[in-house]
PALUMNU-239993 format. One record per residue (C-alpha): z, y negated, x. Coordinates in steps of 0.02 Angstrom, whole numbers, plus 50000, padded with zeros to 5 digits. Each point is the difference from the previous one (the first is absolute). Example, Ala and Ser with C-alpha at 12.3 -4.5 7.8 and 13.67 -1.06 7.14 Angstrom:
// PALUMNU-239993
503905022550615;499674982850069;
***
This chain:
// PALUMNU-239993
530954518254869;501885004950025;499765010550140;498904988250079;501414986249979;501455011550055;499065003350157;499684980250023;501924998349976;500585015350094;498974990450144;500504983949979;502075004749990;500175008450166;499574987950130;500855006350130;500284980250232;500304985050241;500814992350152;500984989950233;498774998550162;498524994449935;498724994550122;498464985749982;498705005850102;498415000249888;499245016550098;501215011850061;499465003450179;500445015650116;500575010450065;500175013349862;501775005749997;500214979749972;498924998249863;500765016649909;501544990049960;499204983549944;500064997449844;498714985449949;498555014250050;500805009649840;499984984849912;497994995150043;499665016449957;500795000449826;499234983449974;498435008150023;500075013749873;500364988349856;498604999849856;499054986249977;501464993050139;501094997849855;500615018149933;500425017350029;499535011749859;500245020849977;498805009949925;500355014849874;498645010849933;498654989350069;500764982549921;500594986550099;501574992949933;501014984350082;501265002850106;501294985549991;501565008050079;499005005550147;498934980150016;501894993450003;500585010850148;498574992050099;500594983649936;501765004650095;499145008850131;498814984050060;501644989349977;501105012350121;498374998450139;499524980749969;498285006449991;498784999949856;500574984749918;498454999349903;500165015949943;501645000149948;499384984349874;498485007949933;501075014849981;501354990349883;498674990549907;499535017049937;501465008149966;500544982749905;498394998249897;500445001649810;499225017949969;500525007850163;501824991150003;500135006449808;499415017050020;501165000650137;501624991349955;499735004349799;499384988549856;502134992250002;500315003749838;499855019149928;499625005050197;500954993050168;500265009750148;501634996750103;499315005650162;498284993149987;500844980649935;501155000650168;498645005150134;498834989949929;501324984350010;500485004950172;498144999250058;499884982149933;501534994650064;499455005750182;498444991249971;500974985949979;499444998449811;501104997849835;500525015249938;500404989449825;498214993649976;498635014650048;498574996549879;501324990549876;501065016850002;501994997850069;500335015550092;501604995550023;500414999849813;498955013349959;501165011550133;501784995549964;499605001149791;499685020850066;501674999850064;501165010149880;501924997449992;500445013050129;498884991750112;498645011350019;498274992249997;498995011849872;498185001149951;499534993249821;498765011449943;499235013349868;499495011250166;501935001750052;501164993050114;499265002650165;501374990550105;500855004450146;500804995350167;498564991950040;500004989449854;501634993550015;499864996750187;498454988949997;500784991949834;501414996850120;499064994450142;498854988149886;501474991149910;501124998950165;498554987950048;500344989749853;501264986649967;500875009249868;500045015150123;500235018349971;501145005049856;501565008350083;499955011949832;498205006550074;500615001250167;501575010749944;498745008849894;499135005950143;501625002650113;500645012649861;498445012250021;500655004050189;500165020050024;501455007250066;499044999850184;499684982850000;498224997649981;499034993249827;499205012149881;498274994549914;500385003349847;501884998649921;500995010049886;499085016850067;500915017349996;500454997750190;499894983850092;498535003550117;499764985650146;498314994950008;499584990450161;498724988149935;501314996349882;501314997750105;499114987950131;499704991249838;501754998949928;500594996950162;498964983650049;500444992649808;501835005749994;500124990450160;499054983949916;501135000649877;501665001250103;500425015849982;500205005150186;500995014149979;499025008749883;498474998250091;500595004450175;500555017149895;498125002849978;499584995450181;501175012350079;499195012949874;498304996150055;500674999550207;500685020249936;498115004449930;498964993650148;498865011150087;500255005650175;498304993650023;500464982749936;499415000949819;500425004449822;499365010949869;500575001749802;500565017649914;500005009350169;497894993650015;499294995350169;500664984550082;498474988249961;499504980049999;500564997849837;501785002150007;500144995850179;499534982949979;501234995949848;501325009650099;499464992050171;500124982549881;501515000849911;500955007450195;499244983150073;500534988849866;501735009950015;499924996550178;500195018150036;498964998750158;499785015950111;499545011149811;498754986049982;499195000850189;499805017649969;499214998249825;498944987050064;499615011650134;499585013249885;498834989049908;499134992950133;499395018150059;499115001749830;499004984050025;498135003550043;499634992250165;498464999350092;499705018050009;499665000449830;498634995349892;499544983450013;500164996749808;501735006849999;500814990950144;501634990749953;500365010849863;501535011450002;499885017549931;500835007449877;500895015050097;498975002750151;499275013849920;498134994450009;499374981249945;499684999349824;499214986149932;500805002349837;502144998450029;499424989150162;500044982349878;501665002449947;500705007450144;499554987950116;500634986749869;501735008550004;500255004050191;499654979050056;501454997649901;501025012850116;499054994950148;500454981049974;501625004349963;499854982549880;501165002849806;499174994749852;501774987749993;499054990950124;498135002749979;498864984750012;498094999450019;500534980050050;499034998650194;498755016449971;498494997450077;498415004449925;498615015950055;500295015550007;500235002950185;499445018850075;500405009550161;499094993750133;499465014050077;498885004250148;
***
């Protein structure tokens, strides 16, 4: 039984993100080099791959377990493309229901996970919900009581304190949205984890400060929510001094790939670093299948190029909208999205 729950909790922690030129056609038309950058296609086509329409889930050894991190990226992703409305509030009404919300966020008391608490408030607050009433539980509260003195938000759990620069920059970007609005001590928190290069590692206090650049184009889009301009335009040049030749970015010397790309290509939009993010979007767009491909897999983006697998596909295509959108999470809203889950329309 404790394996089995410290693989439900390894899961749930790491939920890894979506984004300006969003466009309202319902079916994207032709040609194809047009519909390769459009990202409502992605969105339709992540839409479509939902369980039940309501949930993502991963399978390990032949069980099906929920995946709440990854149903909460689509949440952001059909906000950034004003597409799959519907979706997006079947999606929530899942993730929020008691046993999946709990199993998710912890029971409050003996278990509450920092990271979890934030992106789960964030999703409700683009929703346009209330963050301090989700099924008679205040998010809100429940976040700033896992604050600790130096600021850090930290995990409250038997399983170990799995918080990191992710947690504090959705905590951030949650709370900003509030009227009592981010705690400066979180903010400077986060600030004081910069490596000497400029860019924001994953995890603090390590040996050597490693930049991580999903952390980074994280840090960077909450440090700049929270008025700290300086220290995220730090991380921004850091992540302009990674980028590919080819446009995109990659993690620990890895192949440049969707993932990272579309935090990066995010967090350089929201920055308003505009020719890195032309060429990230750029990047991304060439990994989105297009007519040629299958017809089940057109509108998705690929995780590397490296051959369309259905698998990494979900989450990948979740991540790049938000880099092909360009749209921060400071100013996500689902508010206008139109329902559907629009496809390529393709000869």
């Amino acid at each position: 039984m404790v394996v089995r729950r410290s693989r439900h909790r390894l899961l749930a922690l790491f939920c890894g993100v979506l984004a300006a030129l969003t466009l309202t056609t319902p079916a994207v038309a032709a040609p194809e080099r047009a519909a390769l950058t459009r990202p409502e296609a992605a969105g339709g086509w992540l839409a479509r791959q939902l369980v039940d329409g309501e949930r993502f889930e991963v399978v390990f050894d032949g069980v099906a377990y929920p995946d709440q991190g990854l149903t909460l990226d689509a949440v952001f992703a059909f906000a950034a493309t004003g597409v799959a409305d519907d979706h997006g509030a079947d999606a929530l009404a899942w993730v929020t229901r008691p046993d999946i919300r709990d199993g998710y966020l912890g029971d409050g008391a003996s278990e509450a996970y920092a990271g979890a608490t934030a992106k789960l408030a964030l999703a409700v607050q683009v929703r346009g919900g209330d963050p301090a009433d989700v099924g008679g539980v205040d998010l809100i509260a429940r976040l700033r009581s896992l604050q600790t003195p130096a600021g850090r938000f930290s995990d409250r759990s038997a399983y170990g304190d799995y918080s990191n620069a992710f947690s504090q920059s959705f905590a951030l970007l949650a709370l900003d949205r509030t009227a009592g609005g981010a705690p400066p001590a979180a903010a400077a928190w986060l600030a004081g984890t910069r490596c000497p290069d400029g860019g924001y590692p994953l995890l603090p206090a390590q040996p050597v400060c490693t930049s991580d650049v999903d952390a980074t184009a994280l840090a960077a889009q909450a440090l700049r929510a929270a008025d700290r301009p300086a220290d995220a335009a730090a991380g921004l040049r850091w992540l302009v001094s990674v980028q590919r030749a080819d446009g995109g970015f990659a993690n620990a010397g890895g192949t440049p790939n969707a993932n990272s790309t579309g935090l990066a290509a995010q967090a350089l939009r929201d920055g308003h670093r505009l020719p890195a993010w032309a060429r990230a979007r750029a990047f991304l767009a060439g990994l989105q299948v297009g007519c040629a491909g299958a017809p089940a897999d057109r509108g998705a983006v690929d995780f590397d190029g490296g051959g369309f697998d259905p698998a990494t596909a979900p989450r990948a295509t979740a991540q790049a909208v938000l880099g092909l959108t360009g749209i921060g999470y400071a100013r996500l809203s689902a508010a206008g999205a139109d329902p559907g889950a629009p496809a390529l329309a393709c000869p």
